[in-house]
One Martini backbone bead per residue (centre of mass of N, CA, C, O) as a GRO file, in nm:
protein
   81
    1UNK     BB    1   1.909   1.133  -1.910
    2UNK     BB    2   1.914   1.410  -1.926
    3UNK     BB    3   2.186   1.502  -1.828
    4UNK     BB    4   2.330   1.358  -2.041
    5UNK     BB    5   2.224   1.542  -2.241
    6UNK     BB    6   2.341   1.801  -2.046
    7UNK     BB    7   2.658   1.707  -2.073
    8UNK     BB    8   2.645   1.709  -2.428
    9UNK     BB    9   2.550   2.054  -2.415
   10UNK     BB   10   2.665   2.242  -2.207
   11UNK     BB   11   2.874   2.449  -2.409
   12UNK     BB   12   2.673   2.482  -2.666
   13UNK     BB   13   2.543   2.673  -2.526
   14UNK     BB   14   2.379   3.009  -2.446
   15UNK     BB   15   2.204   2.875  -2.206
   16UNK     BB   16   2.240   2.642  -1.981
   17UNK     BB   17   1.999   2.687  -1.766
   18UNK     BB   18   1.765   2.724  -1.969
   19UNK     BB   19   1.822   2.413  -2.094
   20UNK     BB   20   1.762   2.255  -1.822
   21UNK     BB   21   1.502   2.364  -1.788
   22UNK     BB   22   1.377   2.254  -2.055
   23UNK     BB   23   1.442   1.947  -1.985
   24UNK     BB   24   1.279   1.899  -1.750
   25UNK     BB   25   1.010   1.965  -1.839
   26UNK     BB   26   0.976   1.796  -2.076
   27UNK     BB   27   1.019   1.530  -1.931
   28UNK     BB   28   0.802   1.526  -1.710
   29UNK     BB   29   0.577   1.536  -1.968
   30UNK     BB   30   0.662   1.267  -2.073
   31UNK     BB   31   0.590   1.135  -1.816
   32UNK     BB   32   0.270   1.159  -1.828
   33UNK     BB   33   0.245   1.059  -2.142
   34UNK     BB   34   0.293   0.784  -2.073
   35UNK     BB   35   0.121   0.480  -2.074
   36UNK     BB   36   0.241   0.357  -1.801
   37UNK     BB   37   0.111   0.515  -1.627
   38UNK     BB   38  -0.181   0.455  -1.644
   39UNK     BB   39  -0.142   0.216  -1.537
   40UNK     BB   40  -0.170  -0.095  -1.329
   41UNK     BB   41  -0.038  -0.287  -1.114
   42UNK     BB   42  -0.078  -0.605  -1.020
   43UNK     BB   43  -0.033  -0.555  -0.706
   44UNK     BB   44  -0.311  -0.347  -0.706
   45UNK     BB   45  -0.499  -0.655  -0.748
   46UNK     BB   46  -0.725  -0.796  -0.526
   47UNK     BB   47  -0.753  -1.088  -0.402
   48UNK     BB   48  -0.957  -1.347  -0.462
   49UNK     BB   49  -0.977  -1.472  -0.118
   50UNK     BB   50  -1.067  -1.644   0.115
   51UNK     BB   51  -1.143  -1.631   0.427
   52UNK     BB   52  -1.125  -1.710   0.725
   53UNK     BB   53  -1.255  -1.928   0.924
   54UNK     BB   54  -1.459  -1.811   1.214
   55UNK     BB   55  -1.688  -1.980   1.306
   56UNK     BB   56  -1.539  -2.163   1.540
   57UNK     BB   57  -1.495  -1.878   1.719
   58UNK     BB   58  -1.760  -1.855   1.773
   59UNK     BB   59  -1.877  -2.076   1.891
   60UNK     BB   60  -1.677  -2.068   2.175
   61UNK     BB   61  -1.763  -1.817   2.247
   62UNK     BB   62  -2.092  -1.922   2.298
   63UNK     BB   63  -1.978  -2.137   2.494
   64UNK     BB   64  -1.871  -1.967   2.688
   65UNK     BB   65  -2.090  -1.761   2.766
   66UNK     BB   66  -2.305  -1.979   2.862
   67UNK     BB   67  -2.087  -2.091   3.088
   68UNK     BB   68  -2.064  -1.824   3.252
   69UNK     BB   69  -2.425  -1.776   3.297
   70UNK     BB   70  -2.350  -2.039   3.539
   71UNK     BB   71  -2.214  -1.851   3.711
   72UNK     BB   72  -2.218  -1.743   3.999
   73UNK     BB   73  -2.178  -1.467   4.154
   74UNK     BB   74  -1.850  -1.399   4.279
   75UNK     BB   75  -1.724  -1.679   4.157
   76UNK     BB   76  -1.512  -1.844   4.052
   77UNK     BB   77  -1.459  -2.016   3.747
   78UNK     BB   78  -1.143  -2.145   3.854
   79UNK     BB   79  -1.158  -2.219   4.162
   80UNK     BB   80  -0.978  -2.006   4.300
   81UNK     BB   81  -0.931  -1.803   4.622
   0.00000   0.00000   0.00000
């Protein structure tokens, strides 16, 4: 938007690089006091969703090791040579 607002007063002025340096400061100016900056927008809001249930996951591991602390040491637990 600068731009063409610079681009048809580039001959009017009597110093174009001083009015195009002050109108990006204006431009950065406005843009930081725009009230939708300060929003955040909506995928920035965390989910309440409830995670996976791992709880079988935990059963399986705690059934695994247990199983493993019958087999004797030395021995293959798949029982291959």
């Amino acid at each position: 938007m600068a731009l063409s607002k610079l681009y048809v007063r580039w001959t009017k002025t009597t110093n174009p690089y001083a009015y195009a340096s002050r109108m990006v400061i204006h431009a950065v100016i406005d843009e930081t006091r725009c009230p939708w900056r300060r929003e955040r927008a909506s995928s920035h809001v965390i989910p309440d969703l409830p995670g996976p249930d791992r709880a079988d996951s935990v059963d399986e591991q705690l059934r695994v090791r247990a199983a493993l602390t019958q087999v004797p040491r030395g021995k293959d637990p798949f029982g291959s040579v």
